[in-house]
C-alpha positions in Angstrom: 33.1 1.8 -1.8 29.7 2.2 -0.7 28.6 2.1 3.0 24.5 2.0 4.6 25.0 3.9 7.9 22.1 3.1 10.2 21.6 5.0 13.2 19.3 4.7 15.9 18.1 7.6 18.1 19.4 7.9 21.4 17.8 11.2 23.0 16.0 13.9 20.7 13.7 13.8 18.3 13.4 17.3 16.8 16.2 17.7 13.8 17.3 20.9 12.2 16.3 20.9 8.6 19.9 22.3 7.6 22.4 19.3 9.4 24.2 18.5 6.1 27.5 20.4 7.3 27.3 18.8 11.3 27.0 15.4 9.2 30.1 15.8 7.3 31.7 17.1 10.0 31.1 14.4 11.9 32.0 11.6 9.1 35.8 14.0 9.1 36.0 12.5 12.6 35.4 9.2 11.7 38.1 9.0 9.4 40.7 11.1 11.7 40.1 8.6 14.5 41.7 5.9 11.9 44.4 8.3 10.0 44.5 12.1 11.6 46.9 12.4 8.7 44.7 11.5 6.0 41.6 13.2 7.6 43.5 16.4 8.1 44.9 16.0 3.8 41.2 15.5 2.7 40.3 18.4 4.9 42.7 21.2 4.3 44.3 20.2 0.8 42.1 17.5 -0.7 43.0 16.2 -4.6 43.5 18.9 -6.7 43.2 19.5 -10.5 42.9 23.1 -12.4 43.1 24.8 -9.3 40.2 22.9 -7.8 40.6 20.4 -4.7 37.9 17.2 -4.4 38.0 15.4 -1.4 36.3 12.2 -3.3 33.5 11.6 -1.6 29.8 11.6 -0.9 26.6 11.0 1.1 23.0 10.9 1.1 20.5 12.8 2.6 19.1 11.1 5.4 16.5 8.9 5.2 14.3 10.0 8.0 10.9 8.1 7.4 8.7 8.6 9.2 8.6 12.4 10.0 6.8 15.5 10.0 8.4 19.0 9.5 7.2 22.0 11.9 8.9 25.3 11.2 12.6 24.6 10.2 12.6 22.2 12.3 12.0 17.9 11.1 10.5 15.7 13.9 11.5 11.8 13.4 8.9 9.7 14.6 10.5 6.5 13.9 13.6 5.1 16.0 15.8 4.7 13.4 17.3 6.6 10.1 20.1 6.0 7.9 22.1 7.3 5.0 24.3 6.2 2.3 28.2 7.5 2.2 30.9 6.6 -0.7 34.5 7.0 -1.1 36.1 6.9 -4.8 39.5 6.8 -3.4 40.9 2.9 -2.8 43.7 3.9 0.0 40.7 4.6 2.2 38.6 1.0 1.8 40.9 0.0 5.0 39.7 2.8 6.7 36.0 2.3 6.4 36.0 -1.5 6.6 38.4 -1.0 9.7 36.0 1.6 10.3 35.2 2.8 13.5 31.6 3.8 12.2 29.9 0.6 13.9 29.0 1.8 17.9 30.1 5.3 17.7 28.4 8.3 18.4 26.5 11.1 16.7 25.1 14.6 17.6 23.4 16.3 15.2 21.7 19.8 15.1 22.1 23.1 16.2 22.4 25.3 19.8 18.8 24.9 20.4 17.7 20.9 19.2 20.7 18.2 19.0 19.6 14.7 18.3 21.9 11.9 19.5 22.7 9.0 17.3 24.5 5.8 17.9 25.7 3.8 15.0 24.2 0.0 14.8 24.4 -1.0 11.8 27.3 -0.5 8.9 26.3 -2.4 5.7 28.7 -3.1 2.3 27.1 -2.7 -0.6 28.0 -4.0 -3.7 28.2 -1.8 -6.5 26.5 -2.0 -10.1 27.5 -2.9 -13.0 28.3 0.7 -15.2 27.4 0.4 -18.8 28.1 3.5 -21.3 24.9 5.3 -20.7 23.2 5.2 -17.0 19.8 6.4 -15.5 20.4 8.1 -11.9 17.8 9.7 -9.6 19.3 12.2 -6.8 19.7 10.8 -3.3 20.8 14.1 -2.4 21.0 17.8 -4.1 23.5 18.3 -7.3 25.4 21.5 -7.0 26.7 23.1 -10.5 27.7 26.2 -10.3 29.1 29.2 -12.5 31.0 32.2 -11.3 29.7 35.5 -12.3 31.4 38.7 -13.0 31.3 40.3 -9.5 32.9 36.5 -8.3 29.7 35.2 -6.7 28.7 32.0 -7.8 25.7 31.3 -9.9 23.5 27.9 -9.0 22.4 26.2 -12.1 18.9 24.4 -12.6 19.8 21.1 -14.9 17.5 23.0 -17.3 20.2 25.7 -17.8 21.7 24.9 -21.3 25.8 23.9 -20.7 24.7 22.3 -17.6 25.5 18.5 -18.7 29.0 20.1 -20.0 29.7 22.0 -16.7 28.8 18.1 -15.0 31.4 16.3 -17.2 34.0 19.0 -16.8 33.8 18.3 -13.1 34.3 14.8 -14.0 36.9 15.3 -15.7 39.2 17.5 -13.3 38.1 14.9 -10.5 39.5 12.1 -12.7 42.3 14.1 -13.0 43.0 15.0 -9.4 43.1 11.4 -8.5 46.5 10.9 -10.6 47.7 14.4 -10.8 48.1 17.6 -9.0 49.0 19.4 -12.1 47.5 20.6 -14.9 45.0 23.3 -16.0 43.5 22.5 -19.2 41.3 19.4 -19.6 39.7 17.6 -22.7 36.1 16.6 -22.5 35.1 13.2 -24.0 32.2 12.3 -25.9 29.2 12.8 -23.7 25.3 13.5 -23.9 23.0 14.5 -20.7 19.4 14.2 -21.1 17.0 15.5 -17.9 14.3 12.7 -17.3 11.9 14.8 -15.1 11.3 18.3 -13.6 13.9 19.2 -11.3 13.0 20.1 -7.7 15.5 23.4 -6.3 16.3 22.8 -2.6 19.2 25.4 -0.9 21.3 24.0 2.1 22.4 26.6 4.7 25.6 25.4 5.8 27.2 26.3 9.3 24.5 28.2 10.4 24.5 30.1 13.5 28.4 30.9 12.3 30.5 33.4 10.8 30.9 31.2 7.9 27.1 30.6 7.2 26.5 30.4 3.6 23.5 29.0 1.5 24.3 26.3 -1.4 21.8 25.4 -4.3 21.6 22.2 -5.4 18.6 20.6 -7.4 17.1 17.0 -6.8 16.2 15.3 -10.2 16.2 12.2 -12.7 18.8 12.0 -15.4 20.3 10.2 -17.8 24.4 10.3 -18.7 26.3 9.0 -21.5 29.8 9.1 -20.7 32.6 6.6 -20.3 32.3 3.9 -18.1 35.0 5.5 -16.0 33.6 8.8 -15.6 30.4 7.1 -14.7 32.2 4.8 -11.9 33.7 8.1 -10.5 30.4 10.0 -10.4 28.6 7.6 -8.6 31.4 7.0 -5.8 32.7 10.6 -5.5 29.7 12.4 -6.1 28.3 14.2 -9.2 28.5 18.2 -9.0 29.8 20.3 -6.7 30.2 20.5 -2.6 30.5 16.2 -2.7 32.0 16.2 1.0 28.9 18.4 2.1 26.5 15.8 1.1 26.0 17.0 -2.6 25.7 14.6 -5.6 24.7 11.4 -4.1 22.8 9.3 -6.7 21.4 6.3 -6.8 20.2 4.2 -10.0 
């Protein structure tokens, strides 16, 4: 299911550059407010496959225009921005078309510059049609990742080679979370990623001014995926990459 989230400033007008994790955070609320149960399962547990949990599902960045950065710091000089969010999983439709998005409330930022949002508009869209082999442009940073010998993880540019099989892998195990909890070893189909333009490297510090502050790389770029239609349909409404529920993966077409 996809969902245009429009929100329309209420006081502030100076944004933190890095709000990605105050966003999801926020959209966690959302969902608790209709099922604390299922909020708190997507939270804490999440699908699982191979040892890795999904919580199946996405956002944009925000679409902010007009703006102007200064510092770290984004200044919106319109009244209104918006983003696009999408859930893979169809036991939640009820709980985004029941919703509780439409009037509530959002503060977004930091210690020293919190915007406040209200919700006004919540719009369905319908989704495309998926053919074998898609064209997608990045609404918001893909994260693929490696682990290194020391355990730290390694960011990968879409230039990397084994970057389209690390991006169907995740697929996969996603696909396989969604009926299973089992299960370590996964088969990749037949598959071929081609990268359509220079990819553009953005990190996203997440929970800053915390204990748990960490930096993410992601990389914002045009590409093209053969796949099966499936895998495509999953991609697109859970996120492709890495770190989906911190607003990584969003595509559009």
């Amino acid at each position: 299911m996809e969902l245009k989230i429009t929100l329309a400033l209420v006081r502030g007008n100076q944004l933190p550059i890095n709000y990605q994790s105050e966003l999801s955070s926020w959209i966690y609320k959302v969902i608790a407010r209709v099922d604390a149960e299922y909020s708190d399962f997507l939270h804490n547990k999440g699908f699982q496959s191979a040892g890795k949990q999904f919580r199946m599902f996405t956002f944009s960045q925000l679409d902010i225009r007009p703006y102007k950065v200064v510092g770290d710091k984004i200044r919106l000089l319109g009244k209104e921005v918006s983003f696009i969010i999408r859930f893979a999983v169809d036991s939640s439709l009820d709980h985004f078309i029941k919703g509780l998005f439409m009037q509530q409330h959002v503060g977004l930022g930091d210690r020293n510059n919190v915007v406040d949002f209200e919700v006004t508009g919540v719009e369905t869209i319908t989704p495309p049609t998926f053919q074998a082999t898609m064209k997608y442009q990045c609404l918001s940073p893909v994260c693929v990742s490696r682990q290194r010998d020391d355990h730290t993880a390694e960011y990968l540019s879409p230039e990397a080679p084994g970057y389209g099989k690390l991006l169907v892998q995740n697929l996969v195990r996603k696909s396989s979370a969604l009926v299973s909890t089992s299960g370590n070893s996964i088969s990749l189909p037949d598959f071929h990623f081609r990268l359509l333009n220079t990819p553009r490297k953005k990190g996203v510090h997440i929970k800053v001014n915390t204990s748990a502050h960490t930096q993410v790389v992601g990389y914002l770029f045009h590409f093209e995926l053969t796949a099966t239609v499936e895998l495509h349909e999953l991609g697109y409404d859970a996120g492709f990459g890495e770190k989906n529920s911190m607003g990584f993966g969003c595509v559009s077409l």
